[in-house]
C-alpha positions as YAML, in Angstrom:
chain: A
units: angstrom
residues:
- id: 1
  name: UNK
  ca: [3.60, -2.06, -29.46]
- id: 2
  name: UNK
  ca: [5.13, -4.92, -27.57]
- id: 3
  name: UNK
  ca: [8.40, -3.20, -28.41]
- id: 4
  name: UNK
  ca: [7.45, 0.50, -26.66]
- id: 5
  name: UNK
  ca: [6.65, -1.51, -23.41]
- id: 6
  name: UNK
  ca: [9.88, -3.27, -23.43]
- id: 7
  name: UNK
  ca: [11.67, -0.11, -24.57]
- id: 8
  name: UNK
  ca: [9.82, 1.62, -20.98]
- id: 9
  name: UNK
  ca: [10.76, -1.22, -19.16]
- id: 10
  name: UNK
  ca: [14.35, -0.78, -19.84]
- id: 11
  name: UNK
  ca: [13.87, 3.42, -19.55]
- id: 12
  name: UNK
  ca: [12.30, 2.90, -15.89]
- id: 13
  name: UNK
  ca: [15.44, 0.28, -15.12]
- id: 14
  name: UNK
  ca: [18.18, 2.85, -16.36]
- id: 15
  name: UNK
  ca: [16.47, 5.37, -14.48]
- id: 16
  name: UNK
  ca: [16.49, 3.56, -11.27]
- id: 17
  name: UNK
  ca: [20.23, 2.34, -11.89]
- id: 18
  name: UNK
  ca: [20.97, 6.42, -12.58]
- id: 19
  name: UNK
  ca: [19.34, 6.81, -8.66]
- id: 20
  name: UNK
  ca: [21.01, 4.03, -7.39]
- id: 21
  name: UNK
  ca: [24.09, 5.90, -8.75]
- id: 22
  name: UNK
  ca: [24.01, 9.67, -7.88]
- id: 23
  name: UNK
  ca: [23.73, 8.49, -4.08]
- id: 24
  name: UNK
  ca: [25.60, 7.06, -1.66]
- id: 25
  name: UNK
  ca: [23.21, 3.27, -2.11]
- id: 26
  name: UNK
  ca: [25.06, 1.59, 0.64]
- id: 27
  name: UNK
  ca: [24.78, 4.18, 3.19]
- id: 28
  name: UNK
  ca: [21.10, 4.01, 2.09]
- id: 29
  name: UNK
  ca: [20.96, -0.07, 2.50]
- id: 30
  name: UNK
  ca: [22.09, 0.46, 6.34]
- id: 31
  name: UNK
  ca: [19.59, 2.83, 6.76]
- id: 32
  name: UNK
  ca: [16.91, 1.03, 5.61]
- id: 33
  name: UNK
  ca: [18.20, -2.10, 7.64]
- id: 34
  name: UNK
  ca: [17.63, -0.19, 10.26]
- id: 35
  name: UNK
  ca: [14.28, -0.79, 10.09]
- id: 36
  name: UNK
  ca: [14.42, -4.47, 10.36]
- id: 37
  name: UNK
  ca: [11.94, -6.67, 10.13]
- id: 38
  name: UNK
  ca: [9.33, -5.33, 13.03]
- id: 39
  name: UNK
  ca: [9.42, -2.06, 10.84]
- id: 40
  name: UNK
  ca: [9.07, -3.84, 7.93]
- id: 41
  name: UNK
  ca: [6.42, -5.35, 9.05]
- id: 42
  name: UNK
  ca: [4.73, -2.66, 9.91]
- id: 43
  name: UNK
  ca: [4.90, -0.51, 7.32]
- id: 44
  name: UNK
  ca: [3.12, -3.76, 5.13]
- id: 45
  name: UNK
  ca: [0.56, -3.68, 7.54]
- id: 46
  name: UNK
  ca: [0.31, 0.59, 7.13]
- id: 47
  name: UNK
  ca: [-0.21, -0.19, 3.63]
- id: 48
  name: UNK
  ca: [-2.65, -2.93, 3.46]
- id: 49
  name: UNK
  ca: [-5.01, -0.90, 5.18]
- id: 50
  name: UNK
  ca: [-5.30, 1.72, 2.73]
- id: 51
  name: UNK
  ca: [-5.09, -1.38, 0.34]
- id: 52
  name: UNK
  ca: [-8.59, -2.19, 1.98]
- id: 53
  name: UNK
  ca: [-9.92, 0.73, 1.58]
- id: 54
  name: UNK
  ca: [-9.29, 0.70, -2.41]
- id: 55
  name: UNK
  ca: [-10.65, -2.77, -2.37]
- id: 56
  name: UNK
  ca: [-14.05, -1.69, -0.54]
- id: 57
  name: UNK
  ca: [-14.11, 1.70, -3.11]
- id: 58
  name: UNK
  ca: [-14.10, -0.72, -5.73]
- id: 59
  name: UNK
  ca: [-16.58, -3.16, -4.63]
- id: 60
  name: UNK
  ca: [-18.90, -0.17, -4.28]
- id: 61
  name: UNK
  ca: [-17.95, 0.38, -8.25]
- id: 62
  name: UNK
  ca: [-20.20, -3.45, -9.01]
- id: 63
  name: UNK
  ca: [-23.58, -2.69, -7.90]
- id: 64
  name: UNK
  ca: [-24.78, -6.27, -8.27]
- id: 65
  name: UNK
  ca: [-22.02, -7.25, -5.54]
- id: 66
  name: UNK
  ca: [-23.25, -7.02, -1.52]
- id: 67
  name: UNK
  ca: [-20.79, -4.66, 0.57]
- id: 68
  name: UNK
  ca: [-20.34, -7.51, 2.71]
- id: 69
  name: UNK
  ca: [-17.28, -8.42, 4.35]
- id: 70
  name: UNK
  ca: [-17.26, -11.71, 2.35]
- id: 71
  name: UNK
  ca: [-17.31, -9.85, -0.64]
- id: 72
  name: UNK
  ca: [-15.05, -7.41, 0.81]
- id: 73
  name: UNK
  ca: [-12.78, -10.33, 1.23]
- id: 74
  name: UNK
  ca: [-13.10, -11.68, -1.89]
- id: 75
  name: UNK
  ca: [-11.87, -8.18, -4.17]
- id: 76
  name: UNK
  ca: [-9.54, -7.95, -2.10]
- id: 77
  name: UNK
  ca: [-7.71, -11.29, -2.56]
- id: 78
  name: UNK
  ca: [-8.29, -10.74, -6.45]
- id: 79
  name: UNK
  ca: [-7.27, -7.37, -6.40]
- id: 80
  name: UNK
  ca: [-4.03, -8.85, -4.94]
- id: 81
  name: UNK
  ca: [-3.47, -10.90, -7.80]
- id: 82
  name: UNK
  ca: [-4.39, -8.62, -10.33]
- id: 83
  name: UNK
  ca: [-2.30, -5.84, -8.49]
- id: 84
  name: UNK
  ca: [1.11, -7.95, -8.64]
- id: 85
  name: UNK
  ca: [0.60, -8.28, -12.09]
- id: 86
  name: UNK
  ca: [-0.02, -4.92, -12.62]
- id: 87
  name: UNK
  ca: [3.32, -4.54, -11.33]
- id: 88
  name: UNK
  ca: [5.69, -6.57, -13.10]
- id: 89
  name: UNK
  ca: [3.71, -6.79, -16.43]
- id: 90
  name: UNK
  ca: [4.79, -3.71, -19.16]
- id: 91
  name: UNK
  ca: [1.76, -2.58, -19.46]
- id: 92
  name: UNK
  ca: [1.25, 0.58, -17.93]
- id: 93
  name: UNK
  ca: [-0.55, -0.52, -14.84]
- id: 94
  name: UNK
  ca: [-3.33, -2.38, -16.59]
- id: 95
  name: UNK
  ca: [-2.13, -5.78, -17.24]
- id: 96
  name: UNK
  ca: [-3.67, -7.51, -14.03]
- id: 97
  name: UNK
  ca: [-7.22, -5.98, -15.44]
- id: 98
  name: UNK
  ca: [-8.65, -8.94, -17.70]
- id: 99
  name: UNK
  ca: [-7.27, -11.11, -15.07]
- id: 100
  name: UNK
  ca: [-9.49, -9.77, -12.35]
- id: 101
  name: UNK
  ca: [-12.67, -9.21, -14.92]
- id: 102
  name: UNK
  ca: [-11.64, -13.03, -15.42]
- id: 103
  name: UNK
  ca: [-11.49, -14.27, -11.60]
- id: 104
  name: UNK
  ca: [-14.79, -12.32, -10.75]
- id: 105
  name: UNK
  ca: [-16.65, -13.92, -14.20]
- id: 106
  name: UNK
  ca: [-15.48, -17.48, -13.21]
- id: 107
  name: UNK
  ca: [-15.66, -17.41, -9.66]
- id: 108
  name: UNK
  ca: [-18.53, -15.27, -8.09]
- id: 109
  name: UNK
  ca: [-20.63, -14.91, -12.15]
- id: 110
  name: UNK
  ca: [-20.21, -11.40, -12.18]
- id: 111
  name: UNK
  ca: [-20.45, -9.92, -15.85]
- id: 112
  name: UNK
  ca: [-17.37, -9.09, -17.93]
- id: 113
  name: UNK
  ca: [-19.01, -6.12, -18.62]
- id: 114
  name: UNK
  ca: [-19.91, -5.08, -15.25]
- id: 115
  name: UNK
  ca: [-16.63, -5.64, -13.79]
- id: 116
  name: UNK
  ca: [-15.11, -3.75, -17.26]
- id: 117
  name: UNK
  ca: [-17.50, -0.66, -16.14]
- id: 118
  name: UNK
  ca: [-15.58, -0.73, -12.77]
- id: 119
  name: UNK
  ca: [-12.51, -1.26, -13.74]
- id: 120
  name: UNK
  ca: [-13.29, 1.89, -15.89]
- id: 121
  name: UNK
  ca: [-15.13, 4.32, -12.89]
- id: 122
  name: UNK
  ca: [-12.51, 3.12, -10.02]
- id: 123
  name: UNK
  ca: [-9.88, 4.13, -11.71]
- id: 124
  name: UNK
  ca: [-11.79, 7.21, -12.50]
- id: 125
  name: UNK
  ca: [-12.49, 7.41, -9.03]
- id: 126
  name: UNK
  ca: [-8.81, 7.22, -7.72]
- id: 127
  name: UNK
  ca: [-7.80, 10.18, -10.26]
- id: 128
  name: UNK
  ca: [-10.57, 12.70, -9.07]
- id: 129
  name: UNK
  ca: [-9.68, 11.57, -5.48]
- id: 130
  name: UNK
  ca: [-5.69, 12.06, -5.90]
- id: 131
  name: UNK
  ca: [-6.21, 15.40, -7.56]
- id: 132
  name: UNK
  ca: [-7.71, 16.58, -4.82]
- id: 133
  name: UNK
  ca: [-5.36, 15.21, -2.55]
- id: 134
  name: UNK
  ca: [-2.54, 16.89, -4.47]
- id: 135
  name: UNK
  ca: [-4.75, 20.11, -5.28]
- id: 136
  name: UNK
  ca: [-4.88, 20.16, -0.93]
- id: 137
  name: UNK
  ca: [-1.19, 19.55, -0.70]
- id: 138
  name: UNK
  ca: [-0.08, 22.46, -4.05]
- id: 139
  name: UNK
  ca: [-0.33, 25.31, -1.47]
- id: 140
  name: UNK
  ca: [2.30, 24.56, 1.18]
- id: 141
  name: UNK
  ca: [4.06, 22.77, -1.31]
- id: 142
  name: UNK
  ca: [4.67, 26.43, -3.30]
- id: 143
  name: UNK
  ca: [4.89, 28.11, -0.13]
- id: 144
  name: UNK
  ca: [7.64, 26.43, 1.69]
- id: 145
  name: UNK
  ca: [10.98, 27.40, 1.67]
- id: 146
  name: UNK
  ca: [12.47, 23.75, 1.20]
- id: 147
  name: UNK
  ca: [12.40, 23.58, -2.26]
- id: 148
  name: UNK
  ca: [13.80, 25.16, -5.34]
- id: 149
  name: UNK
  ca: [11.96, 27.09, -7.26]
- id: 150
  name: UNK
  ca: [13.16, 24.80, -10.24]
- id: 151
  name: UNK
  ca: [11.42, 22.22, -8.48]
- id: 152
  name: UNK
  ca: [8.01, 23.97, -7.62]
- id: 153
  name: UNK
  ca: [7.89, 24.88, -11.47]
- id: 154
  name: UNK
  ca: [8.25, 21.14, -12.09]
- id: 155
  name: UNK
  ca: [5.16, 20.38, -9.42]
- id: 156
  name: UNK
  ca: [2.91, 23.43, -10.82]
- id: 157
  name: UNK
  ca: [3.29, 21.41, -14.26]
- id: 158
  name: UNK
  ca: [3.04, 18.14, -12.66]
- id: 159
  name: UNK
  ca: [-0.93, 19.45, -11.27]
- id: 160
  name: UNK
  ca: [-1.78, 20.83, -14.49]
- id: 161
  name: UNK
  ca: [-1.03, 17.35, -15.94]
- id: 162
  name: UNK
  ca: [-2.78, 16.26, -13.59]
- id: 163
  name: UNK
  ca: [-5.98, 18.05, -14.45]
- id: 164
  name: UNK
  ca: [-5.69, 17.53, -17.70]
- id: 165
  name: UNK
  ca: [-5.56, 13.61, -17.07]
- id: 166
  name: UNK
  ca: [-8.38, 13.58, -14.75]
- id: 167
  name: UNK
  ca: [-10.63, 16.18, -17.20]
- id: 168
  name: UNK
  ca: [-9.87, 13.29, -20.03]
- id: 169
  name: UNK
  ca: [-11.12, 10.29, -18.13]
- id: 170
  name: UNK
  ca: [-14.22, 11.60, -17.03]
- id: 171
  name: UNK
  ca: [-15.48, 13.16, -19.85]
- id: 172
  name: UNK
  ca: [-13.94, 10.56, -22.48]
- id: 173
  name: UNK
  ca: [-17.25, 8.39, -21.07]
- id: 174
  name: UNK
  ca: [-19.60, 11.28, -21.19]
- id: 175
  name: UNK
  ca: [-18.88, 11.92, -25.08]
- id: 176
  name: UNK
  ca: [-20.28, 8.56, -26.07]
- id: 177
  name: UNK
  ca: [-17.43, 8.61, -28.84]
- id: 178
  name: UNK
  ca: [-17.64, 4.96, -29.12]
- id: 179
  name: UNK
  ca: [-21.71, 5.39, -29.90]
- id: 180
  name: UNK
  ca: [-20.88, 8.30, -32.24]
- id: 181
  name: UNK
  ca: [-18.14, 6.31, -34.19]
- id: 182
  name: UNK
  ca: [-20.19, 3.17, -34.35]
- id: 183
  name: UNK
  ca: [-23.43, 5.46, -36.23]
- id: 184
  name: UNK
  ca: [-21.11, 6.70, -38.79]
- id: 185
  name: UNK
  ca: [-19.61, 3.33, -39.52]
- id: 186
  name: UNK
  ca: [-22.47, 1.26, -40.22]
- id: 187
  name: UNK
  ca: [-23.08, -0.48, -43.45]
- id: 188
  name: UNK
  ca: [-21.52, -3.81, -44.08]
- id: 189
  name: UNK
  ca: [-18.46, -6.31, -43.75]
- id: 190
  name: UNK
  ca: [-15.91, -5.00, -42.10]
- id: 191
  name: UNK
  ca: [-17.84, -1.81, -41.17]
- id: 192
  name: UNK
  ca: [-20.47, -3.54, -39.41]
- id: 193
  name: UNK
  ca: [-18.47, -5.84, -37.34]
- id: 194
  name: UNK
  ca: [-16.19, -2.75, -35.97]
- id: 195
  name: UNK
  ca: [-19.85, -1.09, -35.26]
- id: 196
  name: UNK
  ca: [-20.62, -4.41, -33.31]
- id: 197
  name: UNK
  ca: [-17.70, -4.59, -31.25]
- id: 198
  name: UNK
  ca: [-18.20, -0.75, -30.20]
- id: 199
  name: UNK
  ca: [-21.65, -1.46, -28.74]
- id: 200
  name: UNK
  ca: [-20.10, -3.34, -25.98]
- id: 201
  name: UNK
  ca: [-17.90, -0.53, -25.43]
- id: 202
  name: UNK
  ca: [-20.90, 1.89, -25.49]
- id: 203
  name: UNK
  ca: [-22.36, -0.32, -22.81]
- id: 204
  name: UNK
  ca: [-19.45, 0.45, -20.95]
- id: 205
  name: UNK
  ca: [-19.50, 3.92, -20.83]
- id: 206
  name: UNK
  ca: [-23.46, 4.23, -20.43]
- id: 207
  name: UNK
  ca: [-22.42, 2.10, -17.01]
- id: 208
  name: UNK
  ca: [-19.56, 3.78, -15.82]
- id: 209
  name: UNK
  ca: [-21.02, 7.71, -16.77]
- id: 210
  name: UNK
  ca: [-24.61, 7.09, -15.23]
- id: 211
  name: UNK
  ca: [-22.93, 5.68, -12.40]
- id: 212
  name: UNK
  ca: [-23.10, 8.31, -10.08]
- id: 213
  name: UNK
  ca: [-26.55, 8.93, -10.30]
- id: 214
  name: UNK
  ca: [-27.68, 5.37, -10.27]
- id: 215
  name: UNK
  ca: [-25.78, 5.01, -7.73]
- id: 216
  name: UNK
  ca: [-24.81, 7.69, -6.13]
- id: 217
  name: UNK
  ca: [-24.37, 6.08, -1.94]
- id: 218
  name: UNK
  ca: [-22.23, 3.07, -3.64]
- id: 219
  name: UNK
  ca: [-20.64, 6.26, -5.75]
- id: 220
  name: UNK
  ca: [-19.79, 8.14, -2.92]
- id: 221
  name: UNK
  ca: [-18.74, 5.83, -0.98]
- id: 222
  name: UNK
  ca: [-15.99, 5.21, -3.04]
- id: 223
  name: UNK
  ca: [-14.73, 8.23, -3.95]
- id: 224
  name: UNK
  ca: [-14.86, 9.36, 0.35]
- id: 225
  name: UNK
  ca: [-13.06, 5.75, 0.65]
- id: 226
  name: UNK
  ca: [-10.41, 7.02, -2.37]
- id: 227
  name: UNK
  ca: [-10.01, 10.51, -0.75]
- id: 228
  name: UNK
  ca: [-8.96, 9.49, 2.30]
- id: 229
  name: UNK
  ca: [-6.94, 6.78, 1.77]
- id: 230
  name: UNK
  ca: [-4.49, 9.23, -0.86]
- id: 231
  name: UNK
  ca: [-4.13, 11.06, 2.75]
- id: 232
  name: UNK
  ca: [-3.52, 8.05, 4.81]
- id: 233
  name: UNK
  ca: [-0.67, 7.25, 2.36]
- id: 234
  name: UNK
  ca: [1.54, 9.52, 3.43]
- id: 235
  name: UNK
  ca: [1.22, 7.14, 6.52]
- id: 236
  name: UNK
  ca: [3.89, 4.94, 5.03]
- id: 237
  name: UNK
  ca: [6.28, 7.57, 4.40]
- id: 238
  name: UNK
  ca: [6.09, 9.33, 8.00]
- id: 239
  name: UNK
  ca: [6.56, 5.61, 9.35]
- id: 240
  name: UNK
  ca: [9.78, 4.76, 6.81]
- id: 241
  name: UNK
  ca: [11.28, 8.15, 7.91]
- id: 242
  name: UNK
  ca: [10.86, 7.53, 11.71]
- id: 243
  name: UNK
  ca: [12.72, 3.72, 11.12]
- id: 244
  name: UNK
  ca: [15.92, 4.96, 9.99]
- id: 245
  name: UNK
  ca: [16.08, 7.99, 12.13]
- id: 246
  name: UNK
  ca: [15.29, 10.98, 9.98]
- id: 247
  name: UNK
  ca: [11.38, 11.85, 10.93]
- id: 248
  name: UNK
  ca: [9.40, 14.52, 9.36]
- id: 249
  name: UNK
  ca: [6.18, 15.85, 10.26]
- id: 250
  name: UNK
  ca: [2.63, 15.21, 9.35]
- id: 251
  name: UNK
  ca: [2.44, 18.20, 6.72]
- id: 252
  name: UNK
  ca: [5.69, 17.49, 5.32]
- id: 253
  name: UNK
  ca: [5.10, 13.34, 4.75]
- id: 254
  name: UNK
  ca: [1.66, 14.77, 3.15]
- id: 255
  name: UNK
  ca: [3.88, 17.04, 0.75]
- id: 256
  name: UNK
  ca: [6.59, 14.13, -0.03]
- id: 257
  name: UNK
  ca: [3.68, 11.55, -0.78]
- id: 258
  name: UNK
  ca: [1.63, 13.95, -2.82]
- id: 259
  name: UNK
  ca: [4.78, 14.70, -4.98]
- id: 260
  name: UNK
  ca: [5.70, 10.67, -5.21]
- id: 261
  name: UNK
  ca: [1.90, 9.83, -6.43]
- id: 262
  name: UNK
  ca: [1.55, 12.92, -8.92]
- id: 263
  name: UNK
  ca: [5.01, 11.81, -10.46]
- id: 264
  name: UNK
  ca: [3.66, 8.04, -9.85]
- id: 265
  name: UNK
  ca: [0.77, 8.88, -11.99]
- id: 266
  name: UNK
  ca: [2.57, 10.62, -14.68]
- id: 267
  name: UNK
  ca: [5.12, 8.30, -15.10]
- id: 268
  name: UNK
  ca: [2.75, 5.62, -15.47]
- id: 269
  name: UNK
  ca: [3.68, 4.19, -18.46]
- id: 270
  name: UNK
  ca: [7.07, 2.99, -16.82]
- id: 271
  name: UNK
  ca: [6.33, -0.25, -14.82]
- id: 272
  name: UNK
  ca: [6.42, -0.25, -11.43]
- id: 273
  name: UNK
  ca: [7.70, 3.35, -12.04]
- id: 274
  name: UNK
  ca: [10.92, 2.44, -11.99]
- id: 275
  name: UNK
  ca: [13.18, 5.06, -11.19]
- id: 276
  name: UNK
  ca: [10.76, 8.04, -11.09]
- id: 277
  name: UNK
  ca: [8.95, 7.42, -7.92]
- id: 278
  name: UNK
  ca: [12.48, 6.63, -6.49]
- id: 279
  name: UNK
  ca: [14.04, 10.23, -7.79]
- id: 280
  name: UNK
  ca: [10.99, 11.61, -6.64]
- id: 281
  name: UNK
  ca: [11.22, 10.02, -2.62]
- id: 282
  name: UNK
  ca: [14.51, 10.77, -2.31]
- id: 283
  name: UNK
  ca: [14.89, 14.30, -3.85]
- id: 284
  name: UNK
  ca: [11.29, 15.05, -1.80]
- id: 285
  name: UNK
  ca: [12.73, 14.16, 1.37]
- id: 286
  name: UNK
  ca: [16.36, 15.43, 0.31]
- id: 287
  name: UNK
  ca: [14.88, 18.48, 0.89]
- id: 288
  name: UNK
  ca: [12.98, 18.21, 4.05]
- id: 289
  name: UNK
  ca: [15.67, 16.60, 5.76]
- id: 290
  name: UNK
  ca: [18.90, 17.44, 4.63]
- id: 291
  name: UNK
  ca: [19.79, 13.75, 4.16]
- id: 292
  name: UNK
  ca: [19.90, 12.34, 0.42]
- id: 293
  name: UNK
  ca: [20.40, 8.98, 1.61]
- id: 294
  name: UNK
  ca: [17.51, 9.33, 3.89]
- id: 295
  name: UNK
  ca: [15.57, 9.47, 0.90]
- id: 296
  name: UNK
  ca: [16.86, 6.64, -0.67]
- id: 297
  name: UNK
  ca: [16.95, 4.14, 2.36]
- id: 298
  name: UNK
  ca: [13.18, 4.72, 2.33]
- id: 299
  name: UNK
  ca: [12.67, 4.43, -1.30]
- id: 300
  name: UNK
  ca: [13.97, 1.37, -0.84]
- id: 301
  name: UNK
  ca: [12.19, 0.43, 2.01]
- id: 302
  name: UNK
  ca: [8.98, 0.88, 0.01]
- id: 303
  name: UNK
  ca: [10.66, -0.84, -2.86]
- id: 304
  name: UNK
  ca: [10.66, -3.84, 0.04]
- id: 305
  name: UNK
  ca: [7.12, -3.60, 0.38]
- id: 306
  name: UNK
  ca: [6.40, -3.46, -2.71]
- id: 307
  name: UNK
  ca: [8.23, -6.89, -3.47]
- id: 308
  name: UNK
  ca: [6.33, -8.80, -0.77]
- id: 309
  name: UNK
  ca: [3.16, -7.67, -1.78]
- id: 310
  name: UNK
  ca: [3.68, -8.93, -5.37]
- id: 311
  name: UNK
  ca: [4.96, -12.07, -4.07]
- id: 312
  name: UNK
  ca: [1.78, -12.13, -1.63]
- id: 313
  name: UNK
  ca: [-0.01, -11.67, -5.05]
- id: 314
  name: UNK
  ca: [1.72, -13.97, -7.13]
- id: 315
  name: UNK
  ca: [1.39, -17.25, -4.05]
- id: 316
  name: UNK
  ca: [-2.48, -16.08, -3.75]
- id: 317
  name: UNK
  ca: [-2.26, -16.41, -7.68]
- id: 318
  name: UNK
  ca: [-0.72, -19.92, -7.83]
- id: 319
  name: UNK
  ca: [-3.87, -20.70, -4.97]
- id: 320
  name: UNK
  ca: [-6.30, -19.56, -6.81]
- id: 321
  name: UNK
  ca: [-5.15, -21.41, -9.97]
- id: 322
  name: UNK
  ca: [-6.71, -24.66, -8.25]
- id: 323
  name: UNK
  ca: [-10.18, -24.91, -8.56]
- id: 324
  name: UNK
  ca: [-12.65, -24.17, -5.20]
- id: 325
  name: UNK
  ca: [-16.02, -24.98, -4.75]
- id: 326
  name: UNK
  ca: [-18.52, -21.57, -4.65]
- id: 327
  name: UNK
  ca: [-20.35, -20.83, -1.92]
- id: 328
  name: UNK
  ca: [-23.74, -18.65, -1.80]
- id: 329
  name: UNK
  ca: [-25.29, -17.58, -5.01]
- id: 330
  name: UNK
  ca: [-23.66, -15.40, -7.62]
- id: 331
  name: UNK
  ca: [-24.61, -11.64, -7.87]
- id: 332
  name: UNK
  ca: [-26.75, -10.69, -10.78]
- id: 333
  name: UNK
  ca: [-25.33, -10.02, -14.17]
- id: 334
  name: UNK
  ca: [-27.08, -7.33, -15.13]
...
């Protein structure tokens, strides 16, 4: 197994080098200097607030927790650790996960299995939300005139992947396979001890499927939160766009960003989706703006951003490896 992450690593690292290649990179490095650091800056702080907003989406995932802006606080400096891991670790976006079920255990009592159920229905969450943030964007997408029709083909089967994905993960829950599975085993030895093991797991899903109706504000709440910050996204790309002198307009940095997070999502297995999300940005606005490198200097301007936040991640890491005294009481466990 260890060898099929490595083997993606190196796939999303030849891809990117293959990107790097077909354009013209340093005409895309002075474009994206352009920026400087001001822009920089600012497109950081463009992202950390729909950062925020995932971090308050998934707070409202652990009912036990307060929505309080301590609290609010405190998942989002772990989900900034867990996040940079996520990043850098081959592991298809999950390997910060135990690490944050870990932080919130030790730190603030909450359950392993609470913060697994969240884990579980905010990622959930974020899939329902992006499809229909990508669903909202598929009509002028296969309406405009900017792209090939090579390329809409490619989107049309990008959604349907999408669907399929998002159909998966919220019924996978629903079926109670784990419940099912763990009937049939039974018995003894060996048998029994794999039964054992999938009663946690059916815990799991009984949390994260009656969710919404045990919870259906703290439910909402997140998915509205998820919703709209898949929109505000495209934030980051109108901003890159406008620093190096090729702006679009609202619509089309909604198309380029829907495009970049359906590939994003597909492509998941490929750490920090090497290469594909950088294809995707610069073919995307290749063809709104004319400019190939113009794509490319803000690929790599989110690339930036990207490294400082895992570095933000990593230093709040190496803080958080010292021990702090709690303050308040813990949240229930149950």
């Amino acid at each position: 197994m260890k060898v099929v992450k490595y083997l993606y690593l190196a796939l999303g690292i030849a891809l990117f080098a293959a990107v790097l290649g077909a354009f013209d990179f340093g005409a895309a490095l002075d474009l994206a200097a352009q920026a400087g650091w001001l822009g920089v800056a600012g497109l950081c702080a463009t992202y950390g607030a729909v950062f925020l907003m995932d971090c308050y989406g998934w707070l409202m995932t652990v009912p036990s927790v307060p929505g309080t802006p301590r609290w609010w606080l405190r998942f989002s400096w772990i989900r900034l650790i867990g996040e940079a891991f996520n990043m850098v670790i081959p592991a298809g976006s999950f390997g910060g996960e135990p690490l944050k079920a870990a932080m919130l255990k030790s730190r603030y009592g909450v359950s392993y299995r609470e913060v697994t159920a969240s884990v579980v229905l905010i990622r959930t969450v974020w899939l329902i939300a992006q499809l229909v943030f990508v669903l909202a964007m598929a009509a002028p997408l296969l309406a405009t005139d900017r792209l090939s029709d090579g390329s809409k083909a490619s989107i049309a089967i990008g959604i349907l992947i999408l669907v399929a994905m998002t159909v998966a993960l919220v019924m996978l829950p629903r079926m109670r396979l784990s419940s099912r599975m763990g009937r049939w085993l039974g018995g003894r030895g060996w048998r029994r001890k794999i039964a054992e093991g999938l009663h946690h797991v059916e815990d799991v899903e009984g949390r994260a499927s009656g969710f919404h109706r045990e919870h259906s504000g703290r439910y909402w709440t997140a998915l509205v939160l998820s919703v709209a910050k898949w929109f505000l996204g495209a934030g980051e790309v109108w901003l890159a766009l406008w620093l190096i002198g090729h702006p679009v307009g609202v619509l089309e940095a909604l198309m380029i960003e829907a495009v970049i997070q359906l590939v994003r999502t597909i492509s998941f297995f490929i750490p920090s989706n090497l290469g594909t999300q950088d294809a995707a940005y610069t073919l995307m606005v290749a063809a709104f703006t004319g400019v190939p490198t113009a794509g490319l200097g803000a690929a790599l301007l989110r690339r930036l951003r990207e490294v400082l936040f895992i570095a933000a991640g990593f230093l709040a890491g190496a803080r958080s490896a010292f021990p702090l005294r709690r303050t308040g009481e813990p949240p229930g466990t149950a």
